[in-house]
C-alpha positions in Angstrom: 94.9 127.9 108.0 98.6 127.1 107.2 98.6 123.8 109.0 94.9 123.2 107.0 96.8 123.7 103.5 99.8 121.4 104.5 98.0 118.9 105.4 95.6 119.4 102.3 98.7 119.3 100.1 100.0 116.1 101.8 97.3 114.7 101.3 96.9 115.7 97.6 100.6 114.2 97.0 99.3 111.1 97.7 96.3 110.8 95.9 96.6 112.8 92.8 100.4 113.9 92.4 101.8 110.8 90.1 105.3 112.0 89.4 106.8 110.6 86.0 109.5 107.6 86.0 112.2 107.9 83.9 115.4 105.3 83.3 118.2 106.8 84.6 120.5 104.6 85.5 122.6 104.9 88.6 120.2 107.7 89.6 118.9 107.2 92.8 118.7 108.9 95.8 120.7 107.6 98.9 119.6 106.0 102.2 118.1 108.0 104.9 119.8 106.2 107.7 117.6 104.1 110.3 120.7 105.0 112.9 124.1 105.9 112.9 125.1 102.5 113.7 124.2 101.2 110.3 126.9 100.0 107.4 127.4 102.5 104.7 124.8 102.4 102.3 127.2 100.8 99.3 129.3 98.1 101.6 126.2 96.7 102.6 124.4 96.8 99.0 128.2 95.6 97.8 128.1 92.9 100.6 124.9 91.1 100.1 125.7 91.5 96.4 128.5 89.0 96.7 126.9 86.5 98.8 123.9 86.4 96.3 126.3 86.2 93.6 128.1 82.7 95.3 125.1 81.3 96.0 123.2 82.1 92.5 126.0 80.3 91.1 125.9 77.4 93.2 122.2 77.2 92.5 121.9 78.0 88.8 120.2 81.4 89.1 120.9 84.4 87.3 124.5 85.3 87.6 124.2 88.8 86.2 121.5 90.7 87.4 119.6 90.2 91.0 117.5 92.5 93.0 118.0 93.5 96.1 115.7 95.4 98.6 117.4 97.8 101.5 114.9 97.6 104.0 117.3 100.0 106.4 116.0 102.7 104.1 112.7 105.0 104.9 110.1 103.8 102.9 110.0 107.6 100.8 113.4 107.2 99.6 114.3 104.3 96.4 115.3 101.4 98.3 114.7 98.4 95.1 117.5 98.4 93.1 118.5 96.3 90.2 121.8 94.7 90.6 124.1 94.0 88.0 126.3 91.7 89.6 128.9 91.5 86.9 129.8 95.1 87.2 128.9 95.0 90.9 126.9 98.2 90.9 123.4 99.5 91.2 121.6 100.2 87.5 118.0 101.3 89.0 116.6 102.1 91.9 112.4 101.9 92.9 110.2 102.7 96.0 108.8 99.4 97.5 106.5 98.9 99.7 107.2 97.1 103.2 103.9 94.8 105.1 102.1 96.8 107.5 102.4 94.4 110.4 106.3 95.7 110.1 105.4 98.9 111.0 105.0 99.0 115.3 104.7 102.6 115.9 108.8 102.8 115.8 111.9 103.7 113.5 113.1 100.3 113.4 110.7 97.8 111.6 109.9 94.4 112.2 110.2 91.0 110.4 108.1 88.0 110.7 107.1 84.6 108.6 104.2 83.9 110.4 101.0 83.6 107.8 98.6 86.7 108.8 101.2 88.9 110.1 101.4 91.3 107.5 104.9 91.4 108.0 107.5 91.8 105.4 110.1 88.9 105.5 113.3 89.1 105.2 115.4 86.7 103.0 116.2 85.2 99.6 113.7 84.9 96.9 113.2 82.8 93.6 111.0 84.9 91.5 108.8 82.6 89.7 106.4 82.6 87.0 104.3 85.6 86.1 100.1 86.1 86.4 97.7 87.9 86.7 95.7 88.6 89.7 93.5 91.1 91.8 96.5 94.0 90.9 97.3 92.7 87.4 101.0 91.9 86.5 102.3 89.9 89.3 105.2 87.0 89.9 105.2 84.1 92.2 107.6 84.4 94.9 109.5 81.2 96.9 111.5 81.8 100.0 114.7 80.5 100.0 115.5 81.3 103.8 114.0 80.0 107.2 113.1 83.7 107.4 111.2 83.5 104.4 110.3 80.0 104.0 106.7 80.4 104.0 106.6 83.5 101.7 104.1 81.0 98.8 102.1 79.8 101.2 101.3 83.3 102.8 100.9 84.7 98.9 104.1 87.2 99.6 104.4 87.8 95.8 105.6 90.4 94.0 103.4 93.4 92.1 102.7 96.4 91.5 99.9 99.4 93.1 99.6 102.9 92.3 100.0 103.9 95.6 103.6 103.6 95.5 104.8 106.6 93.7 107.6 106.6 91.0 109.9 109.3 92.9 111.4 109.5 96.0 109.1 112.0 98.5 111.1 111.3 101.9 110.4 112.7 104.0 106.9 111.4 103.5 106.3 107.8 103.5 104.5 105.8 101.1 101.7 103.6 101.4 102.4 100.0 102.9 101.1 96.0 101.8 100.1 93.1 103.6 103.8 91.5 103.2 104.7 91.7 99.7 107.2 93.8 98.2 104.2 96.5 96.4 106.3 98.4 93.7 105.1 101.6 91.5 103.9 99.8 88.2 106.2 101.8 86.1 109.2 100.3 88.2 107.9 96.9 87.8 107.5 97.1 83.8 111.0 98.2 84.4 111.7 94.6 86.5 109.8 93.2 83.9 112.1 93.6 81.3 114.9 91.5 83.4 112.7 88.7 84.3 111.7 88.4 80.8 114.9 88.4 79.0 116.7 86.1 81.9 117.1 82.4 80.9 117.6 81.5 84.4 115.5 82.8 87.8 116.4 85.8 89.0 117.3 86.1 93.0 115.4 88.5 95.0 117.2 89.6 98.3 115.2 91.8 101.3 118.0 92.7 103.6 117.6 94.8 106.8 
C-alpha cells in the first residue's frame, strides 16, 4: 500500500502539481553531478561563457546576454540559464528538456545531428525569428557547429510544454522532446523578454 501511494503521488506531481515561477535572480539550484570527474559547475558555465562572448563579438551577436544550457546536469534540476555576459554571472536559471533519443538507458546521455534521431545536439545556436506553431510561442533555431549543423532542417527549435515544470524536482526527471530544447512556458516568457528587447541575435550554447 505505501509503494501504491508513492507511486500515485509521483505520478500526481507530474500531471497536476504545477509549481509557481518566480524571478529570482541568481536563484537556482546547483548541478547534480553526472560523475565526479566533471568541471565544477561555475568554471565550466564561466568557461563556455567566454568563448561565446569572443565569438558573439566576432560575429555581431548579442554581447551581453546569451543562454547557455548545462547538459551535465540531471534533467530535474535548472540547467537553462540566462547569461549576462557583461557581469559574467548567471541571472536565471530554467528546467529544459533534453531529445529522447539522448536518453539510452544510462547516466551519461547521448548527442547526435542525424535528422530522426530524437537526439539533442550539442552546439551553438542563432535564435531566430519567433512563431507560432503546434505548441504556440516558438523561435527558429540555426546551428552554428558541425554538431548542430542541421538543427533547421530537423526543426530543433526552441519552445515551450507544460510538461516541463517551473521548479526544480530532482531527483525526479522531467519529461523529454524529440530534440529541441522544451522549456516550462513561464521560463520561456521569461527568455522572451531578452529576445525581444535584443537588437542583435542572441547565442544559444548546449554544452555537455
Amino acid at each position: 500500500m505505501l509503494l501504491m501511494a508513492a507511486a500515485t503521488t509521483a505520478l500526481g506531481y507530474f500531471f497536476w502539481y504545477k509549481p509557481t515561477f518566480t524571478h529570482h535572480p541568481k536563484d537556482f539550484s546547483l548541478a547534480s553531478k553526472r560523475n565526479n570527474n566533471s568541471k565544477p559547475f561555475f568554471v565550466k558555465m564561466k568557461t563556455n561563457a567566454a568563448s561565446i562572448k569572443e565569438y558573439a563579438r566576432a560575429n555581431n551577436y548579442n554581447t551581453t546576454y546569451c543562454f547557455m544550457v548545462d547538459m551535465h546536469i540531471v534533467s530535474g534540476n535548472q540547467r537553462f540559464f540566462i547569461y549576462n555576459l557583461q557581469k559574467d554571472s548567471a541571472e536565471l536559471g530554467g528546467l529544459v528538456a533534453h531529445g529522447s533519443g539522448s536518453s539510452r538507458g544510462e547516466d551519461d546521455l547521448y548527442f547526435s545531428n542525424t535528422p530522426n534521431s530524437n537526439c539533442t545536439s550539442l552546439g551553438k545556436y542563432k535564435i531566430g525569428k519567433s512563431y507560432f506553431g503546434k505548441f504556440g510561442l516558438a523561435y527558429k533555431l540555426y546551428g552554428l557547429d558541425k554538431t548542430n549543423s542541421k538543427a533547421f532542417e530537423r526543426f530543433v527549435v526552441l519552445h515551450a510544454h507544460t510538461c516541463v515544470p517551473d521548479a526544480a524536482i530532482a531527483p525526479l526527471t522531467i519529461c523529454e522532446s524529440w530534440g529541441c530544447p522544451t522549456v516550462a512556458p513561464a521560463f520561456l516568457t521569461e527568455l522572451k523578454k531578452y529576445i525581444d528587447k535584443s537588437t542583435k541575435p542572441i547565442l544559444l550554447n548546449i554544452y555537455y
